[in-house]
C-alpha positions in Angstrom: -63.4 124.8 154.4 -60.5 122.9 154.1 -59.2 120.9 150.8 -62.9 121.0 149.8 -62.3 119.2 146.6 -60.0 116.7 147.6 -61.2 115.5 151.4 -64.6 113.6 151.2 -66.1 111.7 153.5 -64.5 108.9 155.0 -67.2 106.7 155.2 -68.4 103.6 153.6 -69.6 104.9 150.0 -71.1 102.4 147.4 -68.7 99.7 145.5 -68.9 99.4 142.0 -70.9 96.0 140.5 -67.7 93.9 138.8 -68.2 92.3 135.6 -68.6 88.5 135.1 -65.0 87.4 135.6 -63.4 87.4 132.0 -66.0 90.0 130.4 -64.0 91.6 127.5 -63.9 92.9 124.4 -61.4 92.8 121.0 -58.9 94.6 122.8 -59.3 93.7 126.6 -60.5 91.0 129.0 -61.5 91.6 132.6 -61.5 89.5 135.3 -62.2 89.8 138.9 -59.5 89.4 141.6 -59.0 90.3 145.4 -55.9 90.6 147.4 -56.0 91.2 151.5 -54.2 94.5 152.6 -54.3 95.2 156.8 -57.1 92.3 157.4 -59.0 93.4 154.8 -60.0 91.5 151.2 -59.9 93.9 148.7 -62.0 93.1 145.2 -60.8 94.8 141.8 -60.5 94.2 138.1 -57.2 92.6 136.4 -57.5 94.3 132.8 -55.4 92.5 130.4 -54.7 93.3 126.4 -56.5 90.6 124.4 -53.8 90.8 122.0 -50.8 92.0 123.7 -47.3 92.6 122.2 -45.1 90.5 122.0 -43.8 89.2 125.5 -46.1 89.8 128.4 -47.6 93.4 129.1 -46.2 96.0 131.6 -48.9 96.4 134.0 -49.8 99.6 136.1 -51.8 99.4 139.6 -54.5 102.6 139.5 -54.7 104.6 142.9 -57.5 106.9 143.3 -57.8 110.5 144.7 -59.1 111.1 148.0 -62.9 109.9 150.0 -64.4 106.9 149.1 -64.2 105.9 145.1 -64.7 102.7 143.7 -62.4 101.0 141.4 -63.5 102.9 138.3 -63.2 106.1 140.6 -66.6 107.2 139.4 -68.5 110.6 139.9 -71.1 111.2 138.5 -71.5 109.7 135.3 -67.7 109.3 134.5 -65.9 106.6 135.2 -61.9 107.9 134.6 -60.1 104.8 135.5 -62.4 102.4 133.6 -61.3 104.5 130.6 -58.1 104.4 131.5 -57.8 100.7 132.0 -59.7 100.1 128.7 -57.8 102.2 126.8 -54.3 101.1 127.8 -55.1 98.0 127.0 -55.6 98.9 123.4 -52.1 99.9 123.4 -51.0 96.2 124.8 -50.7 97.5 128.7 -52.4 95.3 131.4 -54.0 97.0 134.6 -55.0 96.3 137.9 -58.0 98.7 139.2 -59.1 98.0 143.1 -62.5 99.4 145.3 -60.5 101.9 147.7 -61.1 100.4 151.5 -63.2 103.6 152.1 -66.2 102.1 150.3 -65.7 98.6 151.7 -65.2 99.3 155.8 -66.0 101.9 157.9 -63.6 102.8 160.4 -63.3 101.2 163.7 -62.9 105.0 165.1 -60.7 108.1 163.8 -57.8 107.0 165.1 -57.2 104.7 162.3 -57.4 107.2 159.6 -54.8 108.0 158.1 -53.0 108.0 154.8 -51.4 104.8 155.4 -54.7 103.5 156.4 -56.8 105.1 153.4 -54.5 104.7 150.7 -50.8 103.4 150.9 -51.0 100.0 152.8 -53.6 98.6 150.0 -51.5 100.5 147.2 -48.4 98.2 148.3 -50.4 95.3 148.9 -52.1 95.8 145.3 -48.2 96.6 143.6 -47.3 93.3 144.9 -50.3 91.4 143.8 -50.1 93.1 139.8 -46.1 91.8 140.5 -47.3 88.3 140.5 -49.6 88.4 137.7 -48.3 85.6 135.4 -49.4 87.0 132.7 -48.2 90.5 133.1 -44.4 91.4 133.0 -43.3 91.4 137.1 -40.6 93.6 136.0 -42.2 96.4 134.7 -45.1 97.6 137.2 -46.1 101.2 137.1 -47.5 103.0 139.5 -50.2 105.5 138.7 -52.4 108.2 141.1 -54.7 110.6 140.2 -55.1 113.6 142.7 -54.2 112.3 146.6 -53.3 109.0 145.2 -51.2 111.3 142.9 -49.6 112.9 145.9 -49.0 109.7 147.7 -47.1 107.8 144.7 -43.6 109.3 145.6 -44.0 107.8 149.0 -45.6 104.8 148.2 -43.2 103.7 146.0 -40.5 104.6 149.1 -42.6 102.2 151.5 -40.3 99.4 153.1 -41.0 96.2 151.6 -43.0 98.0 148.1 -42.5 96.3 144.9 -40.0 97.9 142.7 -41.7 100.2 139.9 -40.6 100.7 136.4 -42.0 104.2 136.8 -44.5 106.5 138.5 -47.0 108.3 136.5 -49.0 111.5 138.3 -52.3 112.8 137.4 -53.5 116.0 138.6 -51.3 115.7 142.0 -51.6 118.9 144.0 -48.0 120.1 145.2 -48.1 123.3 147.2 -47.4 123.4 151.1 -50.3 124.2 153.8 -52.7 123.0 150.7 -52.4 126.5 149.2 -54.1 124.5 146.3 -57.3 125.2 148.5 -57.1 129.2 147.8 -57.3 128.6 144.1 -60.0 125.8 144.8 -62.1 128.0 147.1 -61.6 130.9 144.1 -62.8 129.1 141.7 -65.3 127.6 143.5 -66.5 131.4 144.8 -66.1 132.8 141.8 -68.7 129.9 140.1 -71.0 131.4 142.4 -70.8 135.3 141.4 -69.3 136.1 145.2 -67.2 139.5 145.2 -64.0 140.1 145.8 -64.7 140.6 149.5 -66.8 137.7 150.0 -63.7 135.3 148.5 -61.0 136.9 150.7 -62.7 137.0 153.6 -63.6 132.7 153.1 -59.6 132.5 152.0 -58.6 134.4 155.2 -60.8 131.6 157.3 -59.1 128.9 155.7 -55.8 130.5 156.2 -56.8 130.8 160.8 -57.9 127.3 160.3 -55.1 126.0 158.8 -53.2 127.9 161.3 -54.4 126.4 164.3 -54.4 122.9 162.8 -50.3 122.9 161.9 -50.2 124.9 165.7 -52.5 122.1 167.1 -55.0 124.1 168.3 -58.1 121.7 167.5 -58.6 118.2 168.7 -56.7 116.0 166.8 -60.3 113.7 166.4 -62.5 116.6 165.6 -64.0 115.7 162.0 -63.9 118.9 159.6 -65.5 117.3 156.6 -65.8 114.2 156.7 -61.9 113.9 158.0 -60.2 113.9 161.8 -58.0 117.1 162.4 -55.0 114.7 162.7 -55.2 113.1 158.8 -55.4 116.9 157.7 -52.6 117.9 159.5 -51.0 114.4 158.0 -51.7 116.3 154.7 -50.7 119.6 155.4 -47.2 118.1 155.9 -47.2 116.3 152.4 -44.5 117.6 150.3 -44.6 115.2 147.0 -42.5 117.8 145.0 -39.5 116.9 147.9 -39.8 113.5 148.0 -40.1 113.4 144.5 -36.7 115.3 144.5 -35.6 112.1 146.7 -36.6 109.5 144.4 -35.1 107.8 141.2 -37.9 106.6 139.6 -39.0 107.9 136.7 -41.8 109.9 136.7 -44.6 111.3 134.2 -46.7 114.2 135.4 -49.6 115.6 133.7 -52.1 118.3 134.5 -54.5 119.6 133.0 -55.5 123.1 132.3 -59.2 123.6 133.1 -59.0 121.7 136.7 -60.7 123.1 139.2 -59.4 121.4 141.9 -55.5 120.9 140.9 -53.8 124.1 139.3 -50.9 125.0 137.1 -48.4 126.4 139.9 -48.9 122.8 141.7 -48.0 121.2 138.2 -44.8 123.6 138.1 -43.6 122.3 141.4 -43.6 118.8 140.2 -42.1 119.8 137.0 -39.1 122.2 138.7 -38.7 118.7 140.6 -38.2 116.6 137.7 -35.7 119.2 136.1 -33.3 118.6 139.5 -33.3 115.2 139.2 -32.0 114.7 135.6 -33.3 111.2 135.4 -33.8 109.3 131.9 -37.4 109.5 131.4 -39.0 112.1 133.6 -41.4 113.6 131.8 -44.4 116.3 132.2 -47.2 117.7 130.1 -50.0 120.1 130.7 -53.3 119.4 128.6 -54.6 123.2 128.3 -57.9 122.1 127.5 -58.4 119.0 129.8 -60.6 119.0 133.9 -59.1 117.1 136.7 -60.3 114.3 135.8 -58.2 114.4 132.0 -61.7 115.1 130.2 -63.0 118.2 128.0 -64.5 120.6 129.3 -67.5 122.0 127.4 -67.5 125.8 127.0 -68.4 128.0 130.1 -69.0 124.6 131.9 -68.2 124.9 135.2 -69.4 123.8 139.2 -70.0 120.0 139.6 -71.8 120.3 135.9 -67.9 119.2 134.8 -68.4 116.2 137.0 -72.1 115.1 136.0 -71.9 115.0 132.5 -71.2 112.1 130.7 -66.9 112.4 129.4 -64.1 109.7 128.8 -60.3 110.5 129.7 -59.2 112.2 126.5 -57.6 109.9 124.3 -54.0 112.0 123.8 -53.7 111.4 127.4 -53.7 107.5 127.7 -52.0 107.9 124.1 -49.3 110.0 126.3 -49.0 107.5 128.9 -48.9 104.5 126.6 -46.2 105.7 124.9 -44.3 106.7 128.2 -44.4 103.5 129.2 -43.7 101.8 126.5 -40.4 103.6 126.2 -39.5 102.1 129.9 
């Protein structure tokens, strides 16, 4: 078991079906764009105020967590970064939402994937497309990522060549080395289930030897555990987004929330102990005691992939949060 909420199959999934170009509303207009990242065209959604402030509207580019998720990132019936998009809007902020190249291509073999390949390289090539949106502000794009694409945003913002952000803002990012976000994952998970005590550390203690041997490269670095080659996870392993946050001088917003499942309070302290070294104007955290993973209520004693499959929006204090965050940029 390894990161069992946060690696998903790498294989073509379903993309979502894009609006007419320039559907809308009273408080947003859509419009269906494409940019090419690494030989590939890659379709998404320009979301634009209808009645933005005055001047033209920062603009943040959305990154997904990890496996294949469309540009709404939808599970189930939720739809996160649709809400998100909408509802930024209604505060005067453009956004630029894109399918993630897992749903679009499946991999010439497994020794393309890797984080560069699944998420950074179309990340860059989307900040620099939002950039060049004529009617967006070029000089104030924001980077935002949810889960992995949380994790990532420290070092996609320090890729040569990416588009200088305004800020980064990080949803739900786990933070803890040798993904000892897992052991809380595979506890709550366990616990979901009514296993005992015994049956919980004995799975832990497994994930512990396999994570072992992957960091000692015991295992073929093209085996697949879960949809994902040994040598991507030991790509994640390595991840330390609280240190390169450390390295960074962006400004930063990083929320969590309480109820998640998948992303836990001592991986939201990390962040936050990072943003306290860097005294930068602007870094910012919050924890939502009340919120899931995915920023949404939970309903009481909800719990499983029932948090997933029933019908939620992103809680509206949270894009209020972000709104405001950016705003103040």
């Amino acid at each position: 078991m390894v990161a069992t909420a946060l690696v998903s199959t790498l294989t073509a999934g379903q993309a979502a079906q894009p609006k007419p170009a320039d559907a809308g509303t009273d408080t947003y207009t859509e419009q269906e764009i494409s940019f090419t990242s690494a030989g590939l065209k890659i379709p998404g959604t320009l979301c634009l105020p209808s009645a933005p402030p005055k001047g033209k509207p920062p603009i943040v580019v959305l990154v997904q967590g990890s496996g294949p998720h469309d540009r709404d990132e939808t599970v189930g019936a939720k739809k996160p970064f649709a809400d998100l998009a909408h509802g930024l809007a209604a505060h005067g902020i453009a956004t630029l939402r894109y399918d993630k190249r897992t749903v679009l291509e499946k991999p010439s073999n497994m020794d393309v994937v890797t984080m560069k390949w699944e998420v950074e390289d179309d990340a860059v090539a989307a900040l620099e497309y939002a950039r060049r949106v004529a009617r967006a502000d070029s000089t104030k794009v924001f980077l935002l990522g949810h889960s992995l694409g949380a994790m990532l945003a420290p070092f996609i913002a320090a890729e040569p060549g990416a588009t200088p952000l305004a800020g980064l803002i990080m949803l739900a990012s786990p933070a803890r080395p040798h993904l000892g976000y897992v052991d809380d994952q595979i506890r709550a998970m366990l616990q979901s289930e009514k296993k005992s005590d015994a049956e919980i550390s004995a799975t832990i203690e497994k994930q512990h030897q396999l994570i072992s041997d992957i960091e000692a490269g015991k295992l073929p670095p093209n085996q697949v555990l879960q949809g994902a080659p040994v040598h991507y996870l030991r790509e994640m392993i390595a991840l330390d987004p609280a240190a390169k946050l450390r390295q960074e001088s962006i400004p930063a917003l990083v929320l969590q929330g309480g109820k998640d499942a998948q992303v836990f309070e001592p991986d939201f302290n990390l962040l936050k102990e990072a943003l306290a070294t860097r005294h930068i104007a602007g870094d910012e955290s919050k924890l939502f005691p009340e919120l899931s993973h995915m920023f949404m209520t939970v309903a009481p004693g909800e719990t499983g992939m029932a948090v997933y499959l029933r019908p939620g929006q992103v809680a509206p204090e949270v894009i209020e949060t972000i709104a405001r965050w950016i705003h103040a940029r």
